[in-house]
C-alpha positions, 0 to 999 in steps of 0.5 A: 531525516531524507537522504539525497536522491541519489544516495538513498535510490542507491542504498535500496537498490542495494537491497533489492539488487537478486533479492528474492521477493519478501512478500509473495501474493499468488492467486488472492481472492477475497469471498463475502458467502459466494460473492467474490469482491478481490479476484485473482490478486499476484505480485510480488515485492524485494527487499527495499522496493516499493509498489504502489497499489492504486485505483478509485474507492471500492477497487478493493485495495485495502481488502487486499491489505487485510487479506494478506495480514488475516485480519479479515473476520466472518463473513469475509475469508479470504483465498489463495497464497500469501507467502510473507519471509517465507511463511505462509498467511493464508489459512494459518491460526491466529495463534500463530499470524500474532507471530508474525504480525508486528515481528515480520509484517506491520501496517499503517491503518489510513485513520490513526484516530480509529486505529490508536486506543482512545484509553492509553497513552500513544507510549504505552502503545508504542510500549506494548508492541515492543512487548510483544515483539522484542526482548527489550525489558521495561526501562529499555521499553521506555527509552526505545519508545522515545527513541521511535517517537524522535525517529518519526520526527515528534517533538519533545519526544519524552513528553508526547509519550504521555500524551493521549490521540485526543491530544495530538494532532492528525500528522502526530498521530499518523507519525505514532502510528509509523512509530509502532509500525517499525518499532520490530524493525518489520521486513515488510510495511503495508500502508493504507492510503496513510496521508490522505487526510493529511495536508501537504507538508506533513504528507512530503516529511511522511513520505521522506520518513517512509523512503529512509526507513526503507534505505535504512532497514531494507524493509519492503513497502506496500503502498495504497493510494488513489495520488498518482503523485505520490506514486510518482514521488516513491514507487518502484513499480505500480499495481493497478486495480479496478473492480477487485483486479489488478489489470495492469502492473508495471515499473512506475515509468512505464506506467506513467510513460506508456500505459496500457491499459484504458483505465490506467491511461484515465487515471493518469489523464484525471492528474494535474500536471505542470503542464496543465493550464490554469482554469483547464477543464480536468478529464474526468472518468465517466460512471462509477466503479461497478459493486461486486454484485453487479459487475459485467462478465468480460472486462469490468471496465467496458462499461466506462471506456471509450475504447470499448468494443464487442470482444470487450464482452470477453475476459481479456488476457494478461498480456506483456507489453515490456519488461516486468509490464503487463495489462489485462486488455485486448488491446494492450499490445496496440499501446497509445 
């Protein structure tokens, strides 16, 4: 199923190579009444390319994932450009998102339980997404469902098709879910935080299936987790979002080679490394993420960084520190 190294980082670099972004995210914002609990969310993702989006619980990451779907209900609207194949998502009717939805854009929810139909076999629902977003008939439906089931690297394919969630494992039921994600072939994959609860052998195969699809179809991938190793295994470039914001955003070496920005360089502090000797005290980030209501005016994150001084009172410019990478801090030009 995975591809060497050196083989699939060159088939998705074929894809990404000039290619304009798929997925075009300008100014998001996402308001419950006058509370705005996402603010001023931009970037952008080519054909092929992975970006990961990380930060603690509460940072608003999987808001910005339903956001750029419209999957968001009353009394949370959501505000801004999301531009997805050219179309645009913020503001567009149901009616016509379904169309997109499934066909251009698909997402992989972080609890496979909750989201799959307790009621319905997993190959119905696989079935019903290629009803909708293929011209297959029902013979051809059916053999395209155990088609997807083998691709996601399920056993006996033909007979978990008549198996109901209750009856398959977690890893399973995330494998279905990647199954209904792809099974229109979308150009962009959102997936929220997909193998947290996962143990770590199921989550490797995941993460392999993931990066051969990729190379496979080109598709684009939006990645959420709070794993700086995962990040490390499949990102391209790496957003990093704290309070609702992205305050740094960069290649992924960069990020973990040079960060800039206080939070991120925390984050990456908190991580076990092949380095870290057995029985070590880990770094820890002191505090916790503040709530949309009670977050500070100027940096949110003054209130747990060491660094912080008075200008840090003041909203703090984004501001380029190399190559495609910028950080939201007064100090980010300083670096370590």
């Amino acid at each position: 199923m995975s591809l060497s190294p050196t083989i699939a980082e060159g088939a998705a670099g074929a894809f990404r190579s000039n290619a304009a972004a798929v997925l075009a995210v300008e100014s998001l914002a996402v308001r419950r009444g006058g509370l705005r609990l996402v603010e001023e969310v931009s970037f952008s993702v080519r054909p092929g390319e992975t970006l990961c989006l990380v930060g603690e619980s509460g940072c608003g990451k999987s808001l910005t994932l339903m956001a750029m779907l419209g999957l968001l209900r009353a009394p949370l609207a959501a505000e801004g450009s999301v531009r997805l194949a050219g179309r645009q998502m913020i503001g567009t009717p149901d009616a016509a998102l379904d169309e997109i939805r499934g066909r251009d854009a698909a997402m992989i929810f972080q609890n496979p339980m909750s989201a799959l139909n307790p009621l319905r076999t997993v190959g119905r629902q696989i079935e019903e997404a290629l009803r909708l977003h293929t011209d297959l008939g029902g013979r051809a439906r059916r053999r395209e469902v155990v088609a997807l089931l083998d691709r996601v690297g399920i056993a006996d394919p033909a007979r978990r098709a008549h198996a109901y969630p209750n009856q398959l494992s977690g890893g399973m039921c995330q494998r279905v879910m990647i199954a209904m994600a792809i099974a229109s072939r979308p150009k962009v994959l959102l997936a929220d935080e997909p193998t947290t609860a996962l143990d770590v052998t199921i989550q490797a195969q995941i993460l392999d299936l993931l990066k051969a699809l990729q190379v496979e179809t080109g598709m684009a991938l939006v990645f959420v987790t709070h794993d700086l190793g995962v990040v490390a295994e499949i990102a391209d470039r790496v957003a990093v979002m704290y309070a609702g914001r992205i305050v740094e955003t960069g290649p992924a070496d960069a990020l973990f080679g040079d960060p800039r920005h206080p939070y991120t360089r925390a984050l990456v502090e908190c991580q076990i490394g092949p380095a870290t000797p057995r029985g070590a005290m880990l770094d820890t980030i002191e505090g916790s993420v503040p709530p949309p209501g009670a977050r500070p005016g100027g940096c949110a994150f003054a209130t747990r960084c060491s660094a912080a001084m008075g200008i840090c009172t003041v909203a703090p410019p984004a501001v380029s520190v190399g190559p495609d990478h910028v950080a939201s801090c007064h100090f980010a030009g300083a670096g370590q």
